[in-house]
VOBA-1610 file (N, C-alpha, C; in pm, whole numbers, padded with zeros to 5 digits, always signed):
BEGIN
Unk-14581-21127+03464Unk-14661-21054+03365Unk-14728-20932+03426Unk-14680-20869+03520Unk-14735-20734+03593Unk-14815-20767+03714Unk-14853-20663+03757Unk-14942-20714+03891Unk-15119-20770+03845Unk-15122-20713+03760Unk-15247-20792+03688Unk-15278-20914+03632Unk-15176-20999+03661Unk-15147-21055+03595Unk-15212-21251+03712Unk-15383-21207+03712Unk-15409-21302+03841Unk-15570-21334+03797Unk-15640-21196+03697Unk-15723-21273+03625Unk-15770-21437+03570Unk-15632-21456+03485Unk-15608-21561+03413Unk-15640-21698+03503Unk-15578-21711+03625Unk-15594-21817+03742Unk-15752-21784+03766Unk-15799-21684+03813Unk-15923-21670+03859Unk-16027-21745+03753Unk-16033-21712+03659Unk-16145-21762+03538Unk-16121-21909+03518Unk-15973-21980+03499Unk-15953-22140+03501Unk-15980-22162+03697Unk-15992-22095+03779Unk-16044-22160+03898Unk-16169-22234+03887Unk-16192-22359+03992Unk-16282-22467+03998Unk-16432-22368+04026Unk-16544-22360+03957Unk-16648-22328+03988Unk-16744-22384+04092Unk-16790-22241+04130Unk-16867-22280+04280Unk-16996-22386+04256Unk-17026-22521+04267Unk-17138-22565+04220Unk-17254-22497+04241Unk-17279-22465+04379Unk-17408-22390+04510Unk-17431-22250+04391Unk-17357-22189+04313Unk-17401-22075+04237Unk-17435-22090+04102Unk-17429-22200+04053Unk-17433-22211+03895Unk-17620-22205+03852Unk-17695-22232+03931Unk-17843-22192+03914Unk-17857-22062+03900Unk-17804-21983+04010Unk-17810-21849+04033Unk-17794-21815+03962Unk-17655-21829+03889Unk-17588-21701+03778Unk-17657-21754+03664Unk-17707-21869+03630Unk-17824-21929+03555Unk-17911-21832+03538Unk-18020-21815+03612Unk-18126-21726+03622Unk-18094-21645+03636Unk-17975-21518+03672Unk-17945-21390+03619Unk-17904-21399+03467Unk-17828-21450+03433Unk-17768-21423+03253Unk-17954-21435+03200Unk-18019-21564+03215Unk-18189-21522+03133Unk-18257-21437+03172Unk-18242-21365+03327Unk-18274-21230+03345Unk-18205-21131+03214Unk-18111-21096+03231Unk-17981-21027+03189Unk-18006-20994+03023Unk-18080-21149+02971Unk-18083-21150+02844Unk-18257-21135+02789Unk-18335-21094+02904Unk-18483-21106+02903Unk-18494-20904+02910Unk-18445-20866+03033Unk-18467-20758+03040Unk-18390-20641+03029Unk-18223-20728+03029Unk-18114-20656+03042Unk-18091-20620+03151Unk-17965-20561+03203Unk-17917-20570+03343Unk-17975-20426+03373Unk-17998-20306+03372Unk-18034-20246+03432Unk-18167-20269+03488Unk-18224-20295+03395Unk-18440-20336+03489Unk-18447-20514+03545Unk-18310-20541+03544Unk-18347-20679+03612Unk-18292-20653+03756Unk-18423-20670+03811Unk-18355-20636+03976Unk-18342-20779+04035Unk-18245-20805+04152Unk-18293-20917+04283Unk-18344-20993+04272Unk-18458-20971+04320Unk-18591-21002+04327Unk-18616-21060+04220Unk-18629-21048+04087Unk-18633-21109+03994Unk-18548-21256+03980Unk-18388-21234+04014Unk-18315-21311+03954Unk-18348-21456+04112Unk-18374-21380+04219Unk-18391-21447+04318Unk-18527-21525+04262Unk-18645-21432+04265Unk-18780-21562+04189Unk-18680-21666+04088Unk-18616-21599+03952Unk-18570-21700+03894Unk-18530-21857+03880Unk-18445-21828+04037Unk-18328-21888+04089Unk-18434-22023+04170Unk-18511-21966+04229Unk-18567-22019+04348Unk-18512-22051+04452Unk-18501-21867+04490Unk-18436-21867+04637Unk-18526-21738+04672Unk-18523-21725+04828Unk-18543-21645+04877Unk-18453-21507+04896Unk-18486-21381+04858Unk-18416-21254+04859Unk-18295-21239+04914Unk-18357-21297+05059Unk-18193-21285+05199Unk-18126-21366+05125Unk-18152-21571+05104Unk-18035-21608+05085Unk-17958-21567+04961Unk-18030-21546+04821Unk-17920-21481+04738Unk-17858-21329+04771Unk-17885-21268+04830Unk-17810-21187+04922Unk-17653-21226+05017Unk-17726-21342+05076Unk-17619-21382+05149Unk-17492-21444+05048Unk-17496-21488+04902Unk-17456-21523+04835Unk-17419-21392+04760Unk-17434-21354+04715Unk-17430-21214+04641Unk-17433-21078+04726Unk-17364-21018+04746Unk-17382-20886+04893Unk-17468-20759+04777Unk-17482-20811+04623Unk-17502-20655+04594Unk-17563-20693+04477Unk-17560-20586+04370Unk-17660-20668+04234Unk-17495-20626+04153Unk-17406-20548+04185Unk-17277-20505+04097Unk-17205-20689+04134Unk-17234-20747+04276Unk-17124-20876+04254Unk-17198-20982+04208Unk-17348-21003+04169Unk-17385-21057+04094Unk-17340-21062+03925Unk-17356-20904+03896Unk-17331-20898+03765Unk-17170-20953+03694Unk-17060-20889+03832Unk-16914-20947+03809Unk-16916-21092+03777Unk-17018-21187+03872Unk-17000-21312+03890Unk-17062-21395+03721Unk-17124-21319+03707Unk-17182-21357+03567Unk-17101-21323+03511Unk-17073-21242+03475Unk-16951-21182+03359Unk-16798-21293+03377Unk-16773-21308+03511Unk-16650-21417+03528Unk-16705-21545+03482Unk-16851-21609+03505Unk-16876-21704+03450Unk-16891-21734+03304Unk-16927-21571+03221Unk-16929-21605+03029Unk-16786-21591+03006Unk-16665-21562+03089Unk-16534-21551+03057Unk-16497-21685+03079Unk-16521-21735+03198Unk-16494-21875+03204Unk-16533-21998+03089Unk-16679-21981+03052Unk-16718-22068+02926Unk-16680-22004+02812Unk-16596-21932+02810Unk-16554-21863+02650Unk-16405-21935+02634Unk-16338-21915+02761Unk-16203-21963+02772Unk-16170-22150+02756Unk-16308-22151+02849Unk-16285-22329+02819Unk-16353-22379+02677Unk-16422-22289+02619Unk-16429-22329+02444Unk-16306-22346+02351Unk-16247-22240+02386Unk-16050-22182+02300Unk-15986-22298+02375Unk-16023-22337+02494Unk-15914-22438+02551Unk-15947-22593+02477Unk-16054-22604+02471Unk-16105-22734+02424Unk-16058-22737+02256Unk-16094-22637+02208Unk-16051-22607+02095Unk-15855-22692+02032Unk-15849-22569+02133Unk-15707-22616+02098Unk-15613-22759+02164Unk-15713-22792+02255Unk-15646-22965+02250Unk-15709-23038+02160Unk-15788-23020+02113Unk-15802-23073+01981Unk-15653-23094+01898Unk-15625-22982+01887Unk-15469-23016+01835Unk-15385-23056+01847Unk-15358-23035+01974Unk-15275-23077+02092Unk-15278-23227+02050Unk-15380-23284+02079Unk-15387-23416+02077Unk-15340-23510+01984Unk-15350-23431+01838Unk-15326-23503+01731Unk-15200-23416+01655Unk-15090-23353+01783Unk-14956-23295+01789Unk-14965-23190+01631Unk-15098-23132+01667Unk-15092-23031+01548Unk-14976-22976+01541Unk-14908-22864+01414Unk-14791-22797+01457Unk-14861-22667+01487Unk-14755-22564+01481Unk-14794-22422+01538Unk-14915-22363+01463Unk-14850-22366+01296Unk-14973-22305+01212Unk-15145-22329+01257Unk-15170-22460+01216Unk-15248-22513+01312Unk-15329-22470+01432Unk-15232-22452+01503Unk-15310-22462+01595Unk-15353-22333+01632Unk-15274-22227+01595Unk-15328-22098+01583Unk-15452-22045+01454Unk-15477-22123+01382Unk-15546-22091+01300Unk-15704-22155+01425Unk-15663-22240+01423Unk-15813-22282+01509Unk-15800-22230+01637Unk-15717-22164+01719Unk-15758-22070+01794Unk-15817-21943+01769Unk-15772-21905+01662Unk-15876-21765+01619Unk-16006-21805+01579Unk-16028-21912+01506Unk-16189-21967+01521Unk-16230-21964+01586Unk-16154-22058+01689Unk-16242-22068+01815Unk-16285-21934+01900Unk-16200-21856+01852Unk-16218-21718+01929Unk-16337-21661+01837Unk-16350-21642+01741Unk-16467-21617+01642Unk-16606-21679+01714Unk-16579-21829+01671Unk-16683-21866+01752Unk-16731-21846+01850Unk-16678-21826+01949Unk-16709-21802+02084Unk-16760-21631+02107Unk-16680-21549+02024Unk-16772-21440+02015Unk-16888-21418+01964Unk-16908-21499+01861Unk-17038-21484+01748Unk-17132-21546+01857Unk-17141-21641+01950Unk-17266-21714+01964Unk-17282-21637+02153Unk-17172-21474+02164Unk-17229-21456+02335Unk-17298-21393+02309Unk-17419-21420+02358Unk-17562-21397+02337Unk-17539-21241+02481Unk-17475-21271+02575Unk-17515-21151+02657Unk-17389-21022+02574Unk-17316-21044+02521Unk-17259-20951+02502Unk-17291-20866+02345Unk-17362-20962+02274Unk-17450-20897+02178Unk-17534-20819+02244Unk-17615-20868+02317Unk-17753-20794+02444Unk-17696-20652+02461Unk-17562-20665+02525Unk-17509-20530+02588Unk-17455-20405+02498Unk-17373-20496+02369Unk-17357-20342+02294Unk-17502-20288+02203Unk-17591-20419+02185Unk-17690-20366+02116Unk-17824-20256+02176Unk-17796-20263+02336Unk-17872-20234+02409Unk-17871-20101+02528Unk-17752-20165+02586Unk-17681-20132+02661Unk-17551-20091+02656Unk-17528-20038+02553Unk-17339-20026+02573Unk-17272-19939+02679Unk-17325-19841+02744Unk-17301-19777+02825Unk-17264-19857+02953Unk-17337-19977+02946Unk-17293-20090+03074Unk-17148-20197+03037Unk-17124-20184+02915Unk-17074-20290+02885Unk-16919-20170+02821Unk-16905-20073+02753Unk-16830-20057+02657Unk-16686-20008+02770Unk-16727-19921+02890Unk-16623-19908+02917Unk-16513-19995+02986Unk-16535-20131+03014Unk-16496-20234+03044Unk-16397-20295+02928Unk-16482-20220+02814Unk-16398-20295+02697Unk-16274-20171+02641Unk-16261-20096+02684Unk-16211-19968+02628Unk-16148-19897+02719Unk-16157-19796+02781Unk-16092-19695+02902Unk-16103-19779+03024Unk-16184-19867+03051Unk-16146-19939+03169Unk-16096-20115+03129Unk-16079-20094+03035Unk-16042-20282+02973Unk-15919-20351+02980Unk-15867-20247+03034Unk-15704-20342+03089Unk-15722-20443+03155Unk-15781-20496+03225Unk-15813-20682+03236Unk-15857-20741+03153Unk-15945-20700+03070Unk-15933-20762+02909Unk-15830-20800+02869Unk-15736-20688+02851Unk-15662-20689+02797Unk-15558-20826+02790Unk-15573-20772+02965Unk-15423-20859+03026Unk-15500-21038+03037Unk-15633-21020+03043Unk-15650-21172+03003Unk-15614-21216+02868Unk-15606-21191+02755Unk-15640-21209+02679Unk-15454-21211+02606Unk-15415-21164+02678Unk-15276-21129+02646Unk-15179-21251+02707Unk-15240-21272+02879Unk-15167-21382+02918Unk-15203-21519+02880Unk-15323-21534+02807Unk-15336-21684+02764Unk-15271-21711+02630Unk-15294-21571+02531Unk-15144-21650+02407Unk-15053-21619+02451Unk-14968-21554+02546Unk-14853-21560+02578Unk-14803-21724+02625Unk-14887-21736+02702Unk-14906-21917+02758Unk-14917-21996+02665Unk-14971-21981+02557Unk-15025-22027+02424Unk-14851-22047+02364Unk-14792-21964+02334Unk-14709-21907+02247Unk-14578-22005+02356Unk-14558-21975+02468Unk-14466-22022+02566Unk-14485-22190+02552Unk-14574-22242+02567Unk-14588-22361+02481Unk-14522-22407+02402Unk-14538-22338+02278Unk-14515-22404+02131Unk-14395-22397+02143Unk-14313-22278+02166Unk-14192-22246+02191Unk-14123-22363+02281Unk-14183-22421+02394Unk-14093-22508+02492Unk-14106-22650+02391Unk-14241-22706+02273Unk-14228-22790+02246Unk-14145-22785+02094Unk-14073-22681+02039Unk-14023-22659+01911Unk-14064-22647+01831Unk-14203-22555+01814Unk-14294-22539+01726Unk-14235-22400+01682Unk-14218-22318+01742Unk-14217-22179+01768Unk-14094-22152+01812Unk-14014-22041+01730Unk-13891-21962+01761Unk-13886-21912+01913Unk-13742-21914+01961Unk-13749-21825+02104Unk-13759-21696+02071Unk-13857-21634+02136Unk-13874-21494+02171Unk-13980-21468+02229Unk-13984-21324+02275Unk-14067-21244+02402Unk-14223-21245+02338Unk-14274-21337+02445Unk-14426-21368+02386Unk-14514-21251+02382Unk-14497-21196+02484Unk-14609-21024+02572Unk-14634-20951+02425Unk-14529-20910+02350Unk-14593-20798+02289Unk-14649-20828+02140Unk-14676-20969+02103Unk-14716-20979+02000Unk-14837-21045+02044Unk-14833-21104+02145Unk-15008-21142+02248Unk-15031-21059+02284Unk-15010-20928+02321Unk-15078-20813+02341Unk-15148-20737+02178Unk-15070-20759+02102Unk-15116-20690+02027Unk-15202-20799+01945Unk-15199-20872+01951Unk-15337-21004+01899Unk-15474-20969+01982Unk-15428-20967+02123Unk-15542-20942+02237Unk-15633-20810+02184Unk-15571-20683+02186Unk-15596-20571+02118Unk-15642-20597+01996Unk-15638-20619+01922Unk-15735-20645+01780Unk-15843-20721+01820Unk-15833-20861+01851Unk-15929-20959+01908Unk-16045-20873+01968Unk-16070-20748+02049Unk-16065-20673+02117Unk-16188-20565+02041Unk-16075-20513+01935Unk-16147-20398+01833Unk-16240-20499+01729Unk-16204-20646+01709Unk-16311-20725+01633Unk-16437-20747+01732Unk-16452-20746+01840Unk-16594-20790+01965Unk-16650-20658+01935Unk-16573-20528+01948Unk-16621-20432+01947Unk-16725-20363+01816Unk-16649-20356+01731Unk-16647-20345+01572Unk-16678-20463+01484Unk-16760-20558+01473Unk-16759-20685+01404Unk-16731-20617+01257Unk-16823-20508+01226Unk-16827-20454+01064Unk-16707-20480+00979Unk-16635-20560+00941Unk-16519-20580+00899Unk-16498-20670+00747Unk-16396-20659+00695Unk-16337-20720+00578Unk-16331-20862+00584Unk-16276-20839+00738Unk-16249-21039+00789Unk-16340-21073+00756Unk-16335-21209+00723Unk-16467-21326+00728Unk-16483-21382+00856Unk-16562-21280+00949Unk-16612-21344+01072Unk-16687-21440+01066Unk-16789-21483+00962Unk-16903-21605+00998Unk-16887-21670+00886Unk-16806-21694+00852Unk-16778-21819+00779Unk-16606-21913+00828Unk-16616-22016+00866Unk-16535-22074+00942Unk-16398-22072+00841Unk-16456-22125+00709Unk-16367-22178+00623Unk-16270-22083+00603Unk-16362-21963+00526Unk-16267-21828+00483Unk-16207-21748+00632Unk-16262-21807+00729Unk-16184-21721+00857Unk-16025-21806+00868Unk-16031-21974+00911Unk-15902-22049+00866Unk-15786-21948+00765Unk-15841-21969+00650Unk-15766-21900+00535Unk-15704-21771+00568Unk-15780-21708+00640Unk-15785-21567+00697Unk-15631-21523+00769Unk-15705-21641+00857Unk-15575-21644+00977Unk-15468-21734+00928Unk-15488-21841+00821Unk-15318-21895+00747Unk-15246-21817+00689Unk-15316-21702+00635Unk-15247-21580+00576Unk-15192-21521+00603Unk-15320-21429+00759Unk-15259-21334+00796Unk-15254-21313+00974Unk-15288-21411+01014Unk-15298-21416+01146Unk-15129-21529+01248Unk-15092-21599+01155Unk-15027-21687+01150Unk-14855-21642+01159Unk-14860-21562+01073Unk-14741-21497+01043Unk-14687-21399+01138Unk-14838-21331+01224Unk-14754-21239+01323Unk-14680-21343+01503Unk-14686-21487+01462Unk-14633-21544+01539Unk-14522-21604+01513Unk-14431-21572+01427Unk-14299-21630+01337Unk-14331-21797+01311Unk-14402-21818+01304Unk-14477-21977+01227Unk-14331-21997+01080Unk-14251-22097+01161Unk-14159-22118+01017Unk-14207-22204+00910Unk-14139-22210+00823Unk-14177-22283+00699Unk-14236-22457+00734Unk-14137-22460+00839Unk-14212-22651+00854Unk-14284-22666+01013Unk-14358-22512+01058Unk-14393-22528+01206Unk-14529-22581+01179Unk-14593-22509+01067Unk-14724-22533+01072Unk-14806-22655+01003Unk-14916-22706+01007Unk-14970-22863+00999Unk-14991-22836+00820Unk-15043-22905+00806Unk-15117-22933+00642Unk-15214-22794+00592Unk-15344-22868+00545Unk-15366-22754+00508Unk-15531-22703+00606Unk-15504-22772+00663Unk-15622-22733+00786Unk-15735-22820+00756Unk-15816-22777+00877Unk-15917-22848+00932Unk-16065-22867+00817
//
């Protein structure tokens, strides 16, 4: 999937226990003062550590902030993952299970509290990550329904064909909805979002006539 293509492993990697306080008390920094006036020192009082050792843990306040940001990617991803063994479990078919992955993706956007913080506040810290510099966005977001999609396909849910460019172009919208919530979609309502995506979210994955489950959740 390209040379970028190493994100995806990094975010499902085993988390460091020794840091989960830390990046603790930076995100309620993060979300108290916002990342530019939350210095060190702060997140270190937070933490209850001394300056040097979160230093020695952190070399900078930019690999603090990465490390946080890999950690709300990590609990966003294992929400969509949990999500969708839900289905898994009870051998949803394709329809299915893509309809409650876009929930879950809904959900999981509606309730990140730091990334509301950042475009409402801060977008200048946050937007070009999502935009002119967001090609790891991208490519995350691209290689997990591709994986998604490679799935259904190996279990006969899903037609053979080239997963990349219709998970790229899901990723990319997914993308312009974090950015842009203002929309037609029914973002905060679960029910009419389902419906949403049986309609119209469903179909851009060739979902055949007998791939998809009942009538949902």
């Amino acid at each position: 999937m390209g040379a970028l293509a190493q994100l995806l492993p990094l975010v499902r990697s085993p988390r460091r226990d020794q840091d989960q306080s830390v990046l603790s008390a930076a995100l309620q920094a993060f979300l108290d003062f916002g990342i530019k006036r939350t210095s060190m020192v702060e997140v270190a009082r937070r933490g209850g550590l001394s300056l040097a050792t979160l230093y020695r843990r952190f070399s900078s306040k930019s690999d603090l902030i990465q490390a946080v940001g890999l950690q709300q990617t990590r609990e966003f991803i294992e929400g969509v993952d949990a999500a969708v063994q839900r289905q898994i479990d009870r051998d949803a078919g394709a329809e299915d299970q893509i309809v409650e992955l876009f929930v879950a993706f809904l959900d999981g956007l509606r309730s990140n509290q730091l990334l509301d913080r950042l475009l409402d506040t801060e977008p200048e810290i946050v937007l070009p990550y999502l935009t002119t510099k967001g090609a790891p966005v991208i490519e995350l977001g691209r290689d997990y329904l591709a994986e998604f999609v490679t799935r259904l396909q190996a279990e006969g849910k899903l037609p053979a064909y080239d997963p990349l460019p219709v998970a790229e172009m899901v990723a990319r919208t997914a993308l312009s909805l974090a950015l842009t919530p203002q929309t037609v979609i029914p973002l905060d309502d679960d029910i009419a979002a389902r419906k949403y995506a049986r309609d119209h979210v469903a179909v851009s994955f060739r979902v055949g006539p007998r791939s998809g489950g009942g009538a949902g959740q």
